[in-house]
Each structure stands twice: as structure tokens, then as C-alpha cells.
Backbone as CSV, one residue per row, in Angstrom:
resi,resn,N_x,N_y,N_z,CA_x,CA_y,CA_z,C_x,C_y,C_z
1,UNK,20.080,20.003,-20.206,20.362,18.679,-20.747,19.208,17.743,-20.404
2,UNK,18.853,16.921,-21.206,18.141,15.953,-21.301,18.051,14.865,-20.336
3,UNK,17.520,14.158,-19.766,17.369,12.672,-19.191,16.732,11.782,-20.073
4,UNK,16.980,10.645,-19.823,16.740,9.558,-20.405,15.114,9.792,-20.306
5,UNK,14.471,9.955,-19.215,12.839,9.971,-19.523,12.253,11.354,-20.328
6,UNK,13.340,11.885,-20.258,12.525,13.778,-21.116,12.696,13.346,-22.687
7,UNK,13.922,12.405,-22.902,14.292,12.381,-24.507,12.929,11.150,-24.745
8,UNK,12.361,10.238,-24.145,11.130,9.067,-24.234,10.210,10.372,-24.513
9,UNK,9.795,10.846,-23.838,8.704,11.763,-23.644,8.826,12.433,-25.044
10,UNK,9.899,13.105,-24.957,9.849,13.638,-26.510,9.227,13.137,-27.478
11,UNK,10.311,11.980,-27.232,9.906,11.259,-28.705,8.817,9.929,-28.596
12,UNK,8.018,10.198,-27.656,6.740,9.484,-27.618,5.519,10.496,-28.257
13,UNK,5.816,11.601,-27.797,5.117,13.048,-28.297,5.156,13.269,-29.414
14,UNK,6.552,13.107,-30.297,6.573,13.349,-31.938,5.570,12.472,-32.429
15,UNK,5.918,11.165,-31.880,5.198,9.852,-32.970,3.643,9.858,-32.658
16,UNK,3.195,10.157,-31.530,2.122,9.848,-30.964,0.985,9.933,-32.065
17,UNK,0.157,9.513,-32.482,-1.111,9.791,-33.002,-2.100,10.636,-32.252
18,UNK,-2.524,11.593,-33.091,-3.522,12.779,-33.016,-4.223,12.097,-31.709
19,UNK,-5.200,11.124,-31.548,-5.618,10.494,-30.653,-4.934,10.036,-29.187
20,UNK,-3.691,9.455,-29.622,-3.274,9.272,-28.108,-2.764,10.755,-27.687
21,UNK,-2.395,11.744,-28.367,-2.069,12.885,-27.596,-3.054,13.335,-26.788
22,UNK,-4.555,13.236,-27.121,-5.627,13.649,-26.123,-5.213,12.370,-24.644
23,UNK,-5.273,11.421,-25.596,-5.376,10.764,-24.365,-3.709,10.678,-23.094
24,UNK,-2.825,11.575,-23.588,-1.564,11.830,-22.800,-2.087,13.058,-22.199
25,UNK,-2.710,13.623,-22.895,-3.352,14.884,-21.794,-3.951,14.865,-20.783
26,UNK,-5.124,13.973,-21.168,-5.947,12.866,-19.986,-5.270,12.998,-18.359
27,UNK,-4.338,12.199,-19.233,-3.010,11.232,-18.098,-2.228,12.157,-17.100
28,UNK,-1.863,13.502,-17.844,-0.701,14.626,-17.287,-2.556,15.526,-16.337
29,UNK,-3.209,15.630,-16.808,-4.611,15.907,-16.175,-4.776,15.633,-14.511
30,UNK,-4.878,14.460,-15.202,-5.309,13.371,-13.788,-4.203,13.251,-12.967
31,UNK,-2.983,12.977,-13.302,-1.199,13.168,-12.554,-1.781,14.737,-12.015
32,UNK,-2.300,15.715,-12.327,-1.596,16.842,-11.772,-2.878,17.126,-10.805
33,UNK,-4.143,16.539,-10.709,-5.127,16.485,-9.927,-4.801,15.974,-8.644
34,UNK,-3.837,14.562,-8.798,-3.619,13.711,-8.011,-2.809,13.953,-7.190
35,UNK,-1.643,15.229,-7.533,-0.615,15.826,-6.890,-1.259,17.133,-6.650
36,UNK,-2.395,17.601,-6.476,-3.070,19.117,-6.552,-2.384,20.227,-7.104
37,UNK,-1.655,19.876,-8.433,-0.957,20.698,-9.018,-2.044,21.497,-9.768
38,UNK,-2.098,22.588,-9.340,-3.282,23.601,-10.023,-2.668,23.740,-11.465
39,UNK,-1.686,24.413,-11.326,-0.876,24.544,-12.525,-1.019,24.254,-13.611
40,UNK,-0.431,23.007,-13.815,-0.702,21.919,-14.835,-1.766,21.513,-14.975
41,UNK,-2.715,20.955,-14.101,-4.070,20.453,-14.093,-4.695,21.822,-15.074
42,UNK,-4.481,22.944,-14.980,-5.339,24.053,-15.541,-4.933,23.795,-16.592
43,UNK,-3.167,23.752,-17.480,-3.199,23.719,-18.263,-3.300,22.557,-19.623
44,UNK,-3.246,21.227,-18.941,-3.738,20.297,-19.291,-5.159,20.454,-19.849
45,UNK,-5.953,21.055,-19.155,-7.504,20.292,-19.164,-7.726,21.681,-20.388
46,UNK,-6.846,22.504,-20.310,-7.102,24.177,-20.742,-6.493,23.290,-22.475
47,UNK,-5.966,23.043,-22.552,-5.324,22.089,-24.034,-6.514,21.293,-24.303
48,UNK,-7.033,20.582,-23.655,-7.854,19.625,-23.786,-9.218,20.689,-24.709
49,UNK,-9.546,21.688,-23.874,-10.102,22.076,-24.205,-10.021,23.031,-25.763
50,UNK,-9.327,23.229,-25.296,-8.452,24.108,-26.640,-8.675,23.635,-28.280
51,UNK,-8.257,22.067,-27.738,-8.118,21.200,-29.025,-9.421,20.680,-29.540
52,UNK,-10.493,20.945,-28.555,-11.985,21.004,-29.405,-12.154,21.097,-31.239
53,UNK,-12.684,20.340,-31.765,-12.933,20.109,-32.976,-14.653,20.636,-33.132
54,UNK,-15.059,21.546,-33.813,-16.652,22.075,-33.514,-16.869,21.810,-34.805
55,UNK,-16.198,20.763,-35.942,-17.112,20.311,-36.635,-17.921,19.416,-36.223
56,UNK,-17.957,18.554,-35.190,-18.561,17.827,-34.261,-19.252,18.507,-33.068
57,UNK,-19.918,19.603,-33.350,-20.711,21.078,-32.584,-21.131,20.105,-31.481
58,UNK,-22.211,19.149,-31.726,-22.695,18.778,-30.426,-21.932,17.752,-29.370
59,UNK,-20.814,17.451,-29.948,-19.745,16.417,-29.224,-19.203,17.802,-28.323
60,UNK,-18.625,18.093,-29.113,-17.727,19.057,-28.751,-18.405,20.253,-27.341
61,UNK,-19.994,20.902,-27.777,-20.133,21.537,-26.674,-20.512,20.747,-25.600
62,UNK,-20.455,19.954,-25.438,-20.753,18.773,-24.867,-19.301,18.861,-23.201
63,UNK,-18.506,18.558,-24.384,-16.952,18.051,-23.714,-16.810,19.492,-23.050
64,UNK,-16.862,20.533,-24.230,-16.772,21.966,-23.507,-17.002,22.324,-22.053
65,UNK,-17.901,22.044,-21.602,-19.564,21.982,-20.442,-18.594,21.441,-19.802
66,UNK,-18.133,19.874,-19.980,-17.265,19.031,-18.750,-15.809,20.016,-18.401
67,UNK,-14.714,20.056,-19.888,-14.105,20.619,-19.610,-14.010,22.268,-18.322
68,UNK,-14.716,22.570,-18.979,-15.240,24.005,-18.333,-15.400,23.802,-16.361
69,UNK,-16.649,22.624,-16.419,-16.548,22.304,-15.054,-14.827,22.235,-14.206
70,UNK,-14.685,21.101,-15.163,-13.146,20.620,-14.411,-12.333,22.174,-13.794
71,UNK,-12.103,22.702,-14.756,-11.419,23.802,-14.723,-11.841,24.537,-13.576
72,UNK,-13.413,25.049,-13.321,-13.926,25.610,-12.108,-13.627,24.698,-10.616
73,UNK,-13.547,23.223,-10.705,-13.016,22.620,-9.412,-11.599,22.452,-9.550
74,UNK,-10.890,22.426,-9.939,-9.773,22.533,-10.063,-9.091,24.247,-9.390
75,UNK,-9.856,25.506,-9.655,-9.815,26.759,-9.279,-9.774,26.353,-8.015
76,UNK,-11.070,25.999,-7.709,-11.392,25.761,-5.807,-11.247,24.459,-5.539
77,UNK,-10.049,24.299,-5.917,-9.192,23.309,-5.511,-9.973,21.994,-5.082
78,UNK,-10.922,21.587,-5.833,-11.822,20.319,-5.472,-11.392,19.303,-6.576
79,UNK,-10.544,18.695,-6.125,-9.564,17.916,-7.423,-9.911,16.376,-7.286
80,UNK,-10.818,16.194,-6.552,-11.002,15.228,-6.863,-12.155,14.544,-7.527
81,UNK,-12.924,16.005,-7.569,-14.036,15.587,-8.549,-13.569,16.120,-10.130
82,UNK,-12.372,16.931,-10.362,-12.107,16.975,-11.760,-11.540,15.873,-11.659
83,UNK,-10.995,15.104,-11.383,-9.848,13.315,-11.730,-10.535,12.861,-11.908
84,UNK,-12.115,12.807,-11.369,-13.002,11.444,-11.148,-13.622,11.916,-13.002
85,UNK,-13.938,12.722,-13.151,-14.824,13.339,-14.587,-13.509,13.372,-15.644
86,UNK,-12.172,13.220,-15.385,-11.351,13.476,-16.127,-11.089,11.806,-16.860
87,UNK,-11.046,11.186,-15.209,-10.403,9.855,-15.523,-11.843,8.987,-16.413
88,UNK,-13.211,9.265,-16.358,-13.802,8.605,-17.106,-13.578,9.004,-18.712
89,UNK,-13.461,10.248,-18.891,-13.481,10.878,-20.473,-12.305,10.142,-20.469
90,UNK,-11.495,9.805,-19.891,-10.172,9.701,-21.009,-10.452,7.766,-20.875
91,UNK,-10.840,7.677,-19.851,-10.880,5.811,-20.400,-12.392,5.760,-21.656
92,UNK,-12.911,6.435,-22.470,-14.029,6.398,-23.114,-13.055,6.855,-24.531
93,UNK,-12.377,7.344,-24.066,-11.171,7.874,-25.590,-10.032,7.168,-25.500
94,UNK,-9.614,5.967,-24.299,-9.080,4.904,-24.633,-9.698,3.842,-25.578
95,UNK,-10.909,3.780,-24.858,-11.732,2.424,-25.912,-12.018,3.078,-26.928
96,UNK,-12.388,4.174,-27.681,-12.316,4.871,-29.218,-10.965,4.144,-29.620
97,UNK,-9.765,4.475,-28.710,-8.315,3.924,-29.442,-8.057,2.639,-29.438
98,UNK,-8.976,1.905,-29.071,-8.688,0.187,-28.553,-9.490,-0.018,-29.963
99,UNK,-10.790,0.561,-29.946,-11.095,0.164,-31.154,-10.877,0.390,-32.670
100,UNK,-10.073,1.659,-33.050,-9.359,2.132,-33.710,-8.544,1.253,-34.026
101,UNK,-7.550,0.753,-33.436,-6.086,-0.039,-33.217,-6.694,-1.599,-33.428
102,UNK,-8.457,-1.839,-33.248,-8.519,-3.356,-33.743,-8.139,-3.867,-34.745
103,UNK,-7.782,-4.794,-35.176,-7.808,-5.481,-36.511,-9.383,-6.162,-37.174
104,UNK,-8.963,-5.530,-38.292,-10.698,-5.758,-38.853,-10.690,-6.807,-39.256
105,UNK,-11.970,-7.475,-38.863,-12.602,-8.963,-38.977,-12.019,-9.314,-40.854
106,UNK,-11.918,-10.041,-41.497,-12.253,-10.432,-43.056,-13.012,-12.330,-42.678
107,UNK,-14.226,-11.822,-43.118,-14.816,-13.234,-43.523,-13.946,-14.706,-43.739
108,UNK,-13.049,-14.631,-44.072,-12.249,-15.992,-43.932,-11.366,-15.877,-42.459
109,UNK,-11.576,-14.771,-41.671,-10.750,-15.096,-40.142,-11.398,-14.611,-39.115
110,UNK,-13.222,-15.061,-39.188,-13.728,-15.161,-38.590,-14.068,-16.211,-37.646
111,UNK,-13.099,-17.562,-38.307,-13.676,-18.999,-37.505,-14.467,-19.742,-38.503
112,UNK,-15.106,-19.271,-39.389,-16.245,-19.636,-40.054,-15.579,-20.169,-40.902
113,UNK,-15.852,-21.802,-41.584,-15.173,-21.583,-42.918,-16.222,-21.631,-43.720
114,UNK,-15.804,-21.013,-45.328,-16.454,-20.327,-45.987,-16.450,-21.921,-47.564
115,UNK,-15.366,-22.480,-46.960,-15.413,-24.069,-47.676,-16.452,-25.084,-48.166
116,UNK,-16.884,-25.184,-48.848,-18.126,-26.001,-48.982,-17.474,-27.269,-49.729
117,UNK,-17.316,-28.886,-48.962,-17.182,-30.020,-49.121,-17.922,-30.496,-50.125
118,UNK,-17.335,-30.663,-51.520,-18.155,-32.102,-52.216,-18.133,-33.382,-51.843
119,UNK,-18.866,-34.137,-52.059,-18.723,-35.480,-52.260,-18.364,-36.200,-53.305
């Protein structure tokens, strides 16, 4: 049976956008670093990795390289240098989602007015 926080979780997970799910991975990442949960931390960062997109080849082997690290300190239990490399990637794919989620400027709600006064 369910709890009130497993049925949230759920259904924060259904709705979530493609984007914040990386960045809930992030989060369950860094939670399981922070508790030296090998476990989870492996399989977190192991998703993370997983979900690599290589139409973006050089992003991607990029993240690979980090991911990959994490995973090796995380083995030998050095968890606090995967949190520290975990927790920056995922605040760098927060601000992707901060800026995503902006509202785009339109020339009349910039401040500026675009009004020109006759006499």
C-alpha cells in the first residue's frame, strides 16, 4: 500500500518533463551519496548515464567521462567527490530548466515603449 509521499512521487514522476526527470535523478544521486548508499547512488548515476542522447556526441561523451568517474568513486566509496561533481551537473541542468521555463521577452513588455507622441 501506498503513502501519501509514494502516491506524490508517483505522480510527480508521470507529469514530470523529460528535463526535470534528469534533474530528479540528480537529486536521488546526491540523497544517496549523502547517505553512502552505494546502491542507489550506482543506480541513479547508472540511469543518468543510460539516458545519454549521442545525437549530441560531444555533450554527451563528455557527461559520459563524468558519469563514468562518479560511478568509479562511488565503487570506492569516495562519495563525496561524486556529490560534489554530481551536485554541480545537476545545478547547470537546473539553470537549462530556469531558462527553459522563462517567459519570452515580446518588445512591448520589455519596459520600452514602442509609442511615439505627436504633437
Amino acid at each position: 500500500m501506498y503513502n501519501q509521499g509514494q502516491v506524490y512521487r508517483k505522480q510527480e514522476v508521470q507529469t514530470a518533463t523529460p528535463l526535470h526527470l534528469v534533474i530528479m535523478a540528480y537529486d536521488l544521486a546526491i540523497r544517496s551519496c549523502d547517505q553512502k548508499d552505494m546502491v542507489t547512488a550506482l543506480k541513479a548515476v547508472s540511469a543518468l548515464r543510460d539516458a545519454l542522447d549521442y545525437n549530441y556526441a560531444e555533450i554527451a561523451m563528455n557527461l559520459l567521462a563524468l558519469y563514468n568517474w562518479c560511478l568509479d568513486c562511488i565503487r570506492k566509496q569516495e562519495y563525496k567527490q561524486a556529490r560534489q561533481t554530481l551536485a554541480e551537473l545537476r545545478e547547470a541542468w537546473v539553470t537549462i530548466e530556469n531558462q527553459m521555463n522563462a517567459p519570452k521577452a515580446h518588445p512591448a513588455s520589455t519596459g520600452v515603449s514602442m509609442a511615439v507622441r505627436t504633437a
